[in-house]
N, C-alpha and C positions, 0 to 999 in steps of 0.2 A: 066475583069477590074472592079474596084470598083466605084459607083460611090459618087464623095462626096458630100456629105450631108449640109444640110446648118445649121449654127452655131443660136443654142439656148440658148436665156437668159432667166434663171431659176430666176426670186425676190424669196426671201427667200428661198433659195435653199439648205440652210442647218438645215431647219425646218423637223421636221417628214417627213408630207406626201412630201416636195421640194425633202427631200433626195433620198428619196426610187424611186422621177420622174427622177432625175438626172441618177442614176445607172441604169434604163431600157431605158432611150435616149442613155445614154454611148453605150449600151450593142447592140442597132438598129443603132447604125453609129455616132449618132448627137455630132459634137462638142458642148460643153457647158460652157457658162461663168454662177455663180451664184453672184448675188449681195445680201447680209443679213446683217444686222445693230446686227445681232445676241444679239439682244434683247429679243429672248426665244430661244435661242440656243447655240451652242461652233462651233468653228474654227476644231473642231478635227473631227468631221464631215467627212472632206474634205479628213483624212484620210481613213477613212473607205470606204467612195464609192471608192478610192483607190486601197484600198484592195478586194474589191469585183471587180472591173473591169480592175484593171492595170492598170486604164488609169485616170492621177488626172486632174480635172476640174478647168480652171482656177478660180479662188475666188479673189473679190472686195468685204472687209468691206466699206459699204456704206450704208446710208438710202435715202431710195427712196420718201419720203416726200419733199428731198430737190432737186430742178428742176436741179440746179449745179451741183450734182454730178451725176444725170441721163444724163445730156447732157456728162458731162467728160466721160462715162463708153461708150457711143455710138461713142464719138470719138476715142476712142480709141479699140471698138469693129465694125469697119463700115461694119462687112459681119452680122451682126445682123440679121437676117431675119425672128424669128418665137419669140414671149414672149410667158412663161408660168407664171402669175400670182400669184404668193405664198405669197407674202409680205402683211402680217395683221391679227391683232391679232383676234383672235378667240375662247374666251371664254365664254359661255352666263351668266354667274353670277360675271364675273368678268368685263364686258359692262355696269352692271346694275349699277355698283358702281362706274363705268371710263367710263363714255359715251364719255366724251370731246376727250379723249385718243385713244378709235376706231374709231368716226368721224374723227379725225382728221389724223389719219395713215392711215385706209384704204380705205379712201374717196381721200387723195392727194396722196398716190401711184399711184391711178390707173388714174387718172387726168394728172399728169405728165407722165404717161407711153402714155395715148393716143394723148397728145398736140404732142412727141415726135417722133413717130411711122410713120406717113406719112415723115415729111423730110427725114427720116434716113432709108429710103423704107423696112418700114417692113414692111411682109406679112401680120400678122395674129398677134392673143392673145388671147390665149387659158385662160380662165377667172376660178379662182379657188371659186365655190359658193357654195352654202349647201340650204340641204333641207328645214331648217328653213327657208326659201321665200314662204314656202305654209304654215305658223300658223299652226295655228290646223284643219288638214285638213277635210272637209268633210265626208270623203272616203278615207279608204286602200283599196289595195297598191296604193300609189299615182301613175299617168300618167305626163308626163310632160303639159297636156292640163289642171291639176287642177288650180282652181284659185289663185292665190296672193292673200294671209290673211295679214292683217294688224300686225306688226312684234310684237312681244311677247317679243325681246331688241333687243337694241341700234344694237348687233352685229349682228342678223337676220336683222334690217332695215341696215344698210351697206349691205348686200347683195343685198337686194330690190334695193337699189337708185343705188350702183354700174352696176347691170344689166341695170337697165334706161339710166344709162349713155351713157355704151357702146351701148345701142341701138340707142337712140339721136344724138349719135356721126355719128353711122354708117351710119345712114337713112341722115344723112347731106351729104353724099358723101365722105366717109372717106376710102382712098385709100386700105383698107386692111378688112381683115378677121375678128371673134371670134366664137370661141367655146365656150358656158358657159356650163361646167361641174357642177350639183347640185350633191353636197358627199350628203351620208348618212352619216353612224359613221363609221370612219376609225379607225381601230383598229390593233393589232398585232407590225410583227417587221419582220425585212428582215430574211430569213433562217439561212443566214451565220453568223447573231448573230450580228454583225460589225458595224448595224445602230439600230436605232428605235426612240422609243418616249421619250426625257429626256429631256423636260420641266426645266426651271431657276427657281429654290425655290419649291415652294410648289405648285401641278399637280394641276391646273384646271380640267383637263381630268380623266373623271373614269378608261382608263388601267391603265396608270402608278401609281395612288395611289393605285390602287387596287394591282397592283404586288408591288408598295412600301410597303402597311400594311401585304403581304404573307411575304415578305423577314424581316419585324420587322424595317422597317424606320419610320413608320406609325403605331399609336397603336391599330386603327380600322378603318374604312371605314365607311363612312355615304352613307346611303340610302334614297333619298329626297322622302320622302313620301311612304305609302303603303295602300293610300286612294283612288290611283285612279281608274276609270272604267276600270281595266283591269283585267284579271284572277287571279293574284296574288298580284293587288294592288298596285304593281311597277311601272314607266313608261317603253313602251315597244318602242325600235328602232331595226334599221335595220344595224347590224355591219359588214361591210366592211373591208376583210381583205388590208393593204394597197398594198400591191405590187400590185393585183388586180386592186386597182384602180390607182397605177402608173400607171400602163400596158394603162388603157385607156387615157394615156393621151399624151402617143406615139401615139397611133391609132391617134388622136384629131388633134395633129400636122400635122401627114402626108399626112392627109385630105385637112387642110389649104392649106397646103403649094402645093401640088400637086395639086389641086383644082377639087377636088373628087368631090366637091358639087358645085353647081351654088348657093345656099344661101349664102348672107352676114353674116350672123346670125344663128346658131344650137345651142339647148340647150337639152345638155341631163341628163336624172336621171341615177345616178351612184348606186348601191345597190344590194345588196343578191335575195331581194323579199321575206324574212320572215322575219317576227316582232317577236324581241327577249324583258324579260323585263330585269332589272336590276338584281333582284333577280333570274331567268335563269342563267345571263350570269356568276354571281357570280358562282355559282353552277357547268354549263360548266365548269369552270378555275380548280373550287377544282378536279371533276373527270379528268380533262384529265391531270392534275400536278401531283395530289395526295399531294396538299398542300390546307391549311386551311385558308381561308380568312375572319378573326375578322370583324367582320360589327353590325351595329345598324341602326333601321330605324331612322330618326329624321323626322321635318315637310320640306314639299315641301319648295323648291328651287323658287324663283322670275323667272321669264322667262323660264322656262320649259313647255316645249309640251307635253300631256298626253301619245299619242301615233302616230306614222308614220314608214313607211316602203313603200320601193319603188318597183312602177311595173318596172323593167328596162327593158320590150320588147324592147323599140323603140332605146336603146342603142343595145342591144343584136342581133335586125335586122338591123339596119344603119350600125354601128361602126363593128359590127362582136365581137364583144366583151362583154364578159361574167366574172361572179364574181366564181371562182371555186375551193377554198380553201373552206376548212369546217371553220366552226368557233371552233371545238376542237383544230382543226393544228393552228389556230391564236392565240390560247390562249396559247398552247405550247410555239410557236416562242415569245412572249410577256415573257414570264415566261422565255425562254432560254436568251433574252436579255436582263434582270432584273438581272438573274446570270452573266453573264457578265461584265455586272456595277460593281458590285462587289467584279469578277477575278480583274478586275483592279483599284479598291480600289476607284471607280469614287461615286458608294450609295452602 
């Protein structure tokens, strides 16, 4: 006999990394509603995880800034039992310029998700964070016991103060669970080709300009600097293929919600364990494509980290979960889902 599973609401569920969470809960049992104001995303989405699982997710166009439509989506989802936090924006040079815009999205999403969450007995909230909460770290490979550096933008302090939150909340006595997940750089695109990263207007994110300037959307690729302390001058991070880290975010849930852990509170580093630079990863993409990626260095980026990359033992031994795509097969599926876009006449 099957047993069923309890119903997951995904915020921004038709974001990159939401997508690729939704298709590995589909794929482990979990019902799933996504709620996205698809504000850096498309409705079409919804086909795709579709197509990869048989199984379509129900979808509410909503913004979760407004407490209205988070209360209507719970009334009308009352088996609710687990959030996974995905709704907000997430770009570090585009914070620097729109501070008001992050503060105020991804500071009242998750505000209204936690006011909501005890009456409506949800379990748990799996909290979507990034390794920008440790600045410039000390020490590689970061441990999740490094310190909190003082944020480098607007979008890395949204992470700082959203973890405070849900910690303040919790230690108040708040009926439920959180997992905070710190990403590294999530990168690639689902196998099946069906989802990936497709960004509204012009990519914040280094894959997709980068497979936008291979494919000639883009006339070259900017390289923020090649001044800094690192062996080729680059900055270096830690890229995470994304399914990988969907994967850990099933593990995260099932934890919650089964109650694997007596802690109110787990925070784990998500990541490879090697520091890769910019200038590498470029390089990676051209050999395992066999395509050529126009680029230039220009000057450093505002808000950028010289370098970080994560130790993820304490994921790897908790969660049982591991990062085990190469980063050649990531830059492949990124490059087969760039051809794609363009079977379908989308870039």
């Amino acid at each position: 006999m099957t047993i069923k599973k309890d119903r997951i609401l995904v915020t921004g569920g038709t974001g990159y990394i939401g997508s690729h969470t939704v298709v590995e809960l589909q794929q482990a049992g979990y019902p799933v509603v996504i709620i996205d104001n698809l504000s850096n995303s498309s409705a079409d989405v919804v086909d795709g995880i579709e197509r990869i699982t048989g199984v379509r997710p129900d979808f509410v166009k909503g913004d979760c800034t407004d407490i209205n439509t988070v209360k209507a989506l719970f009334a009308d989802y009352p088996d609710i039992k687990g959030i996974i936090n995905f709704a907000a924006s997430k770009a570090v040079g585009e914070s620097v310029q729109k501070p008001i815009l992050y503060y105020r999205n991804n500071l009242n999403t998750l505000l209204n998700l936690l006011d909501l969450m005890g009456p409506n007995g949800v379990k748990g909230i799996v909290f979507s964070s990034s390794c920008t909460v440790y600045g410039e770290p000390d020490e590689n490979p970061v441990t999740e016991a490094a310190p909190i550096k003082k944020a480098t933008s607007p979008y890395g302090n949204t992470k700082q103060i959203s973890e405070e939150i849900i910690t303040d909340v919790i230690n108040a006595g708040a009926p439920f669970k959180s997992v905070i997940l710190r990403y590294f750089n999530p990168v690639g695109a689902h196998p099946s080709a069906e989802i990936g990263e497709l960004p509204n207007g012009v990519p914040q994110n280094l894959i997709p300009y980068l497979t936008q300037t291979a494919i000639g959307i883009r006339s070259e690729l900017s390289v923020f600097g090649d001044d800094y302390n690192t062996p080729d001058g680059s900055c270096i991070r830690d890229y995470i293929n994304v399914v990988d880290l969907a994967k850990a975010h099933v593990i995260a849930v099932e934890r919650m919600l089964t109650d694997k852990s007596d802690a109110k509170i787990e925070t784990f580093n998500l990541g490879t364990g090697n520091g890769v630079s910019v200038l590498e990863l470029i390089n990676t993409f051209e050999e395992a494509t066999g395509v050529k990626v126009p680029h230039r260095i220009v000057g450093r980026r505002a808000g950028d980290i010289e370098k970080v990359w994560a130790n993820p033992a304490y994921a790897n031994d908790v969660l049982g979960w591991k990062a085990s795509s190469s980063l050649a097969d990531t830059m492949r599926s990124a490059w087969a889902w760039q051809l794609k876009l363009r079977e379908r006449g989308i870039m």
